[in-house]
C-alpha positions in Angstrom: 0.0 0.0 0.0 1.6 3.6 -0.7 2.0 6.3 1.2 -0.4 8.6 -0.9 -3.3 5.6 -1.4 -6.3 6.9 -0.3 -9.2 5.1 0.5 -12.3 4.8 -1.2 -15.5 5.4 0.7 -16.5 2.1 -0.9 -13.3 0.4 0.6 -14.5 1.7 3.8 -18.2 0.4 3.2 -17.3 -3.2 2.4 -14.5 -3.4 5.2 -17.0 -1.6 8.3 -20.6 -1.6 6.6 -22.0 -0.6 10.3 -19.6 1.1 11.3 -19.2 3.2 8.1 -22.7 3.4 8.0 -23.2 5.3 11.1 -20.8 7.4 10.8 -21.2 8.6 7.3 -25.1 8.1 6.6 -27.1 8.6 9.8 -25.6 12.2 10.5 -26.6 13.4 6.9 -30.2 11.4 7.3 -30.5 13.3 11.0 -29.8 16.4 9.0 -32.5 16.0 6.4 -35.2 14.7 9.2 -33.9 18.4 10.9 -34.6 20.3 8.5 -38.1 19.0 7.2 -39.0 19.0 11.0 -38.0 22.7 11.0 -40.2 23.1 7.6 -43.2 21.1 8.9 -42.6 23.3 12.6 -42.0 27.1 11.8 -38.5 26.7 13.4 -36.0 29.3 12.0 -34.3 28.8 8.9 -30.8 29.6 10.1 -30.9 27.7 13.0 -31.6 24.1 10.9 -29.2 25.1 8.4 -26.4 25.5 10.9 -27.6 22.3 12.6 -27.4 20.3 9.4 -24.2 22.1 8.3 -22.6 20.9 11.6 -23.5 17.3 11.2 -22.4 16.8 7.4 -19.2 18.7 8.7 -19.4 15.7 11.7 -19.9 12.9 9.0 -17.0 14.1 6.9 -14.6 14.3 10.1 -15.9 10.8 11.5 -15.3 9.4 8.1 -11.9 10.7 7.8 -10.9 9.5 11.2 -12.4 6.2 10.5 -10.6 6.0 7.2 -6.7 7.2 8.8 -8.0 3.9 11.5 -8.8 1.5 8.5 -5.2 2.8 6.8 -3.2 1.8 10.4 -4.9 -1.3 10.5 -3.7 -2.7 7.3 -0.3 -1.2 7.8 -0.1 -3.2 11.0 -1.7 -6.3 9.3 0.9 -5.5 6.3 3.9 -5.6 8.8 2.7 -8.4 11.6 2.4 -6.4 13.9 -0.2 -7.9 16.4 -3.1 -5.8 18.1 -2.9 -5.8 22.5 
């Protein structure tokens, strides 16, 4: 694996499929279900947009961190080095 490989999101799906699912597609669907609520409820239109801008910018974070996790993982499988 090289240094500059990066990962695939679909990589990350088939290795963690849970995992990669909550991180990356429950935030954005909370988001969404935010910001029909706030349609549906008369809640300001600023407050849901910086409510669903945090969590896609929480989903993109979680997924990178997941992702640099994934990379040390196969390093350490690459290079036998065993898990404590």
């Amino acid at each position: 694996m090289s240094g500059r490989h990066q990962l695939s999101l679909v990589e990350l799906f088939r290795a963690a499929p849970a995992k990669s699912s909550l991180l990356s597609l429950a935030p954005l669907a909370l988001a969404l279900g935010q910001l029909c609520n706030s349609f549906v409820n008369g809640v300001s239109p600023p407050v849901a947009i910086g409510f669903a801008v945090s969590m896609m910018a929480f989903a993109v974070i979680a997924m990178r961190h997941h992702a640099a996790e994934h990379r040390i993982r196969l390093l350490e499988a690459d290079h036998g080095i065993e898990q404590a």
